[in-house]
C-alpha positions as CSV (number, residue, x, y, z in Angstrom):
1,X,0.0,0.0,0.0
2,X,2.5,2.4,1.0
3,X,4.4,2.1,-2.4
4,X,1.0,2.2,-4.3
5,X,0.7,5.8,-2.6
6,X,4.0,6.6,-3.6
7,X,3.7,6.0,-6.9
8,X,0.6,8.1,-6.8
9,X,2.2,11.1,-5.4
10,X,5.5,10.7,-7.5
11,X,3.5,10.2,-10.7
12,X,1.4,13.5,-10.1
13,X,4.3,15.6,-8.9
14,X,5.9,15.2,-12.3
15,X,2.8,16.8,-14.3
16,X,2.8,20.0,-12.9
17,X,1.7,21.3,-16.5
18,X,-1.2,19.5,-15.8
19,X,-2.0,19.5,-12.2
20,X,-4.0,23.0,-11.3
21,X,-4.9,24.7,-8.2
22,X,-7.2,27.7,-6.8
23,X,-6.2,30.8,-8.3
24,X,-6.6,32.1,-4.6
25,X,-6.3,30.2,-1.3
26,X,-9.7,28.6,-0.9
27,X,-11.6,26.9,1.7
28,X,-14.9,24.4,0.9
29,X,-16.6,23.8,3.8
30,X,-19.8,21.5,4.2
31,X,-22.4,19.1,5.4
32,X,-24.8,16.1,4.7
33,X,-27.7,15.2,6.0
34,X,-28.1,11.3,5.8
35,X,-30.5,8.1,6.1
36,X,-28.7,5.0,6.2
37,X,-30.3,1.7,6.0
38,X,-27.6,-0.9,6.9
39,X,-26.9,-4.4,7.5
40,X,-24.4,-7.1,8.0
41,X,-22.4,-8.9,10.8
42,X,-19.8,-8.3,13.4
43,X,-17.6,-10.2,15.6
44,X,-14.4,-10.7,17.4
45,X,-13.6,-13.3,15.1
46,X,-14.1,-14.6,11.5
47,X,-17.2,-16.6,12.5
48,X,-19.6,-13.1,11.9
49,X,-23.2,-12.9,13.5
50,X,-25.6,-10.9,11.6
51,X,-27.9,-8.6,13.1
52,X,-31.3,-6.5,12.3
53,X,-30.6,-3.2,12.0
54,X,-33.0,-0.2,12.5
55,X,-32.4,2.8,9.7
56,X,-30.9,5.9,11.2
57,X,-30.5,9.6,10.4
58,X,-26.5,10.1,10.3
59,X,-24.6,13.2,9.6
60,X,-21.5,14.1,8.0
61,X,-19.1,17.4,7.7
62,X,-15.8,18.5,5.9
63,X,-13.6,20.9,5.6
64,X,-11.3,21.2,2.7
65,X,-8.4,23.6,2.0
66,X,-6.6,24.8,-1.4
67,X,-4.1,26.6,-2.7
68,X,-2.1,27.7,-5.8
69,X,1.2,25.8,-5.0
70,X,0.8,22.8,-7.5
71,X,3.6,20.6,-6.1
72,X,2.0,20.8,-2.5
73,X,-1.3,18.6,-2.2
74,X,-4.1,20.1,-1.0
75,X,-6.2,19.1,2.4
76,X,-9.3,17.8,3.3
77,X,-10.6,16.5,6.5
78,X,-14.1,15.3,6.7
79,X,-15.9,13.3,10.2
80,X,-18.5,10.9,9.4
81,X,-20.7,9.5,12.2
82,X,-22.0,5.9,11.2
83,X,-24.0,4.7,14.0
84,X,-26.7,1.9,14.0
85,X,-28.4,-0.3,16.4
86,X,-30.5,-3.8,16.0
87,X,-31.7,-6.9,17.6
88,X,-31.1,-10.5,16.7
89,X,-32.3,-13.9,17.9
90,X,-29.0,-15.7,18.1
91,X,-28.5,-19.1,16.0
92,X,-25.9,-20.7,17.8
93,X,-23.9,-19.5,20.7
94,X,-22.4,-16.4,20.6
95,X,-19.0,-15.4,22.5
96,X,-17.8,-11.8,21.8
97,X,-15.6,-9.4,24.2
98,X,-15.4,-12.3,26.9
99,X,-19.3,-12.5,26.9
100,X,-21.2,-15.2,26.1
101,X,-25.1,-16.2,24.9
102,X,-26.4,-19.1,24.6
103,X,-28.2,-19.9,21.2
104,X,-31.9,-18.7,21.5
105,X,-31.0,-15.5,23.2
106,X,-32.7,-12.4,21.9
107,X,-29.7,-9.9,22.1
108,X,-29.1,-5.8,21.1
109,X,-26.5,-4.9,18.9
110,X,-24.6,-1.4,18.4
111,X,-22.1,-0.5,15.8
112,X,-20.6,2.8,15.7
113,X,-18.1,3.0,13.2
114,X,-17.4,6.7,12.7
115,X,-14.7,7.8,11.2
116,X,-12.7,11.1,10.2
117,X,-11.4,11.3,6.9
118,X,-7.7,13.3,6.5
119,X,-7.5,13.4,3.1
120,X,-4.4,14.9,0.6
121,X,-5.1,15.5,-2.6
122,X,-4.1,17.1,-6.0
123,X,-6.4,18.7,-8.8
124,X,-5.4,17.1,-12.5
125,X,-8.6,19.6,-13.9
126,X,-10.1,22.3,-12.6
127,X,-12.6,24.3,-15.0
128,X,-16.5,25.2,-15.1
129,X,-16.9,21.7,-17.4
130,X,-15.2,19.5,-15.5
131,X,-12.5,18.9,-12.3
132,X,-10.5,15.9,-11.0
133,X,-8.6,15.9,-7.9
134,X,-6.7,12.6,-6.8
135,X,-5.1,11.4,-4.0
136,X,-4.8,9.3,-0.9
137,X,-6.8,8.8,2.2
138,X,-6.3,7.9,5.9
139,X,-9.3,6.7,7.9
140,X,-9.3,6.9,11.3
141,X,-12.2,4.4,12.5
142,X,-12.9,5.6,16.1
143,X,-16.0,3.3,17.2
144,X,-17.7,0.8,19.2
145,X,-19.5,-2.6,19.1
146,X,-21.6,-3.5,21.8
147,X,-23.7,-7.2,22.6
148,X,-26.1,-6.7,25.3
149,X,-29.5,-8.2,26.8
150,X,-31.0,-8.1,30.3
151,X,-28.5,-9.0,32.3
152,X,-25.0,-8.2,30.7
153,X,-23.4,-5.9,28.2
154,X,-20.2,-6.5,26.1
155,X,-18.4,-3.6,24.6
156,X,-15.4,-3.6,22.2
157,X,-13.5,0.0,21.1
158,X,-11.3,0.3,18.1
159,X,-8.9,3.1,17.0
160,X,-7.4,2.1,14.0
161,X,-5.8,3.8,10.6
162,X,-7.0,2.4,7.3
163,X,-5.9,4.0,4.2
164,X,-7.6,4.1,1.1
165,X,-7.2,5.7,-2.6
166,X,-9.0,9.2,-3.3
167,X,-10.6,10.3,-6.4
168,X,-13.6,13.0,-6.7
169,X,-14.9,14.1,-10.3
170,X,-17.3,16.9,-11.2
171,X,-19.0,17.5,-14.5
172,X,-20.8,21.1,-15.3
173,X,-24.3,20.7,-17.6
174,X,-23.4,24.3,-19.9
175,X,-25.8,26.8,-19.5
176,X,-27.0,25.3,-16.0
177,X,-26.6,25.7,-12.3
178,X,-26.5,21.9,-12.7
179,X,-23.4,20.2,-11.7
180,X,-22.8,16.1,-11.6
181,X,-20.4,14.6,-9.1
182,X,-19.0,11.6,-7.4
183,X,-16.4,11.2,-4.8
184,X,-14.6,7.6,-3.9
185,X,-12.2,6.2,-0.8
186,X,-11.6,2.5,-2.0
187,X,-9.1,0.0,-0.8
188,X,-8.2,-3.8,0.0
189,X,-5.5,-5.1,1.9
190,X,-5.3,-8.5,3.0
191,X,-8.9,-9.8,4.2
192,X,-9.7,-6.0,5.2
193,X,-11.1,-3.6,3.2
194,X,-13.5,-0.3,2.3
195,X,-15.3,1.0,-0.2
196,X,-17.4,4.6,0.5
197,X,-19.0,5.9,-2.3
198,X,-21.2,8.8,-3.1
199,X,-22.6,10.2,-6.4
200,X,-25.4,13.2,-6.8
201,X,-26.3,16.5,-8.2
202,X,-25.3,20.0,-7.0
203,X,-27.2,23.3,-7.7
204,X,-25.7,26.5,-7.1
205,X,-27.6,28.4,-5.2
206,X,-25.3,31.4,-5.0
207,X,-22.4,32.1,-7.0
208,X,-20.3,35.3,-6.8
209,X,-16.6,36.6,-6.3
210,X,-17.0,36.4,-2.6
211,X,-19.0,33.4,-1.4
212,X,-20.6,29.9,-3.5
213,X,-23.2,28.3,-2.3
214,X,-24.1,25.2,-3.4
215,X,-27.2,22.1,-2.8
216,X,-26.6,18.5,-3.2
217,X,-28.8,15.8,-3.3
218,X,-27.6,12.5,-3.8
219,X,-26.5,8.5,-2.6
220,X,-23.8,7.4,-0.7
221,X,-23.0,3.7,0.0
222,X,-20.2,2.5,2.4
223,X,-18.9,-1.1,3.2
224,X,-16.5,-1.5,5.7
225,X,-14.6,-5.3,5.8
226,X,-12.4,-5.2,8.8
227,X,-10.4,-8.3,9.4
228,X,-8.8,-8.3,13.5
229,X,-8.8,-4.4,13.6
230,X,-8.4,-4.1,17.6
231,X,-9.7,-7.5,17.5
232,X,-12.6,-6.5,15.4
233,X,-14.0,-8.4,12.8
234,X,-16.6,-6.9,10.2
235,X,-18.7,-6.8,7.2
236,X,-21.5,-3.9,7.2
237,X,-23.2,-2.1,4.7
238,X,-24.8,1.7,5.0
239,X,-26.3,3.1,2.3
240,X,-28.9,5.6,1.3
241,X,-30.2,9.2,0.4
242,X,-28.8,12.5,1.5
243,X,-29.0,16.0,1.6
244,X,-26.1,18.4,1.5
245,X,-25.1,21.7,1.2
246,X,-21.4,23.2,0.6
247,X,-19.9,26.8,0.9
248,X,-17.0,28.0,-1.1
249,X,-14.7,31.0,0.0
């Protein structure tokens, strides 16, 4: 992985013809408003238990910071809360954080896998048709798992890094306020790996030499695979619509 990055960096380092920056410093700042329905399994082991989860309202903001040195990447740093809860009737028995349930047992579950994203990046384009900006990723997954019923709970923390590969990619509609986007953080590594992303459609609300505003509406769908992170052992699913809005200055 860390040569893979490497390569990445080195490769877009030596097309500064080509790599493009704000004219200005620059700051994007924004938001999302999020309904996640998820689902998938959890353990402290490879032998996963799936769960029933409830949909939940989640929420996500960023900050991102440019500037006209082209050989310098750019920064972005965006916190993602990714919390669910469900209920299962248990198989077989179930032993997780030096807990155990017999099978039968009607359990709670809680995942929290919220993350903050600290992102550097370069822009390969940057125009009113279309912009590309590429880079790497690191993921820091602060969260919780939690088994409980009546008369016991079981929690497990993790605070890991995972890295993943950055790419985000907008296309203007001419003669419109109409822009189409998607943004991606990918990897795999070993047994482990995540995929978050998110594709919609931005109108610009307000666009002058001081201050954009801008809407989004769109989809964003994140898998997370983690194979003995902290002794954490995963594969859950969130997905769904959102709402966002973003501020340039």
């Amino acid at each position: 992985m860390r040569k893979t990055l490497s390569a990445l960096f080195i490769a877009t380092a030596m097309l500064p013809s080509v790599v493009s920056a704000d004219t200005i410093f620059g700051v994007y700042a924004g938001g999302q408003y999020w309904r996640t329905d998820a689902n998938g399994s959890f353990a402290t082991s490879r032998n996963l238990r799936e769960s029933d989860f409830d949909s939940e309202q989640q929420t996500s903001a960023y900050v991102a910071i440019e500037h006209p040195i082209p050989l310098i990447p750019n920064l972005k740093i965006r916190q993602n809360q990714l919390e669910v809860s469900g209920s299962t009737t248990l198989a077989r028995e179930f032993n997780f954080a030096n807990a155990s349930w017999a099978a039968g047992s009607a359990v709670r579950t809680m995942v929290d896998l919220s993350h903050t994203d600290f992102t550097l990046y370069y822009e390969l384009l940057d125009n009113d048709l279309v912009s590309l900006d590429l880079g790497a990723t690191a993921k820091r997954i602060d969260g919780q798992l939690a088994v409980s019923d009546a008369s016991q709970t079981a929690r497990l923390a993790t605070d890991g890094w995972v890295p993943t590969l950055y790419a985000h990619g907008r296309v203007g509609i001419p003669a419109t306020d109409v822009t189409i986007y998607a943004l991606a953080n990918a990897i795999s590594i070993g047994d482990s790996s995540i995929r978050d992303i998110e594709a919609g459609i931005e109108y610009r609300l307000l666009e002058n030499i001081a201050l954009d505003v801008n809407l989004q509406i769109g989809y964003r769908d994140i898998t997370i695979e983690l194979d003995n992170l902290d002794g954490i052992y995963s594969d859950m699913s969130f997905k769904g619509p959102y709402l966002g809005l973003e501020i340039h200055f």
